[in-house]
Phi, psi and omega in degrees: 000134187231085181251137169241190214043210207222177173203192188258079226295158194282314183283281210274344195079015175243157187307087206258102168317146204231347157287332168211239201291161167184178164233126173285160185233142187237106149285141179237102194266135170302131181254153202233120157119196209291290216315318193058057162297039230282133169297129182238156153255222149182119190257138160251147185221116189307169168301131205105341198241001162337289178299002183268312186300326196298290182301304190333296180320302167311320175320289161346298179272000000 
């Protein structure tokens, strides 16, 4: 990805350079009836932080 400053991983709150490893993350909320509209986000998640993204995502439902 070729972005520069920082954001905010989604999982932990803490500060993430966008210079350097991280992960985008793309969620897909299920769309329901024919159309299939599906709703997206897109989260940064520091390097490292799965498992945190992991317990976040269960909190969430």
């Amino acid at each position: 990805m070729n972005r520069s400053g920082s954001a905010v991983c989604a999982a932990t709150g803490t500060n993430v350079s966008l210079d350097g490893p991280h992960f985008l993350v793309t969620l897909r909320k299920p769309a329901l009836g024919l159309l299939r509209n599906y709703e997206y986000d897109e989260l940064i998640v520091a390097d490292g932080a799965l498992d945190e993204l992991d317990d976040w995502l269960e909190d969430e439902e």
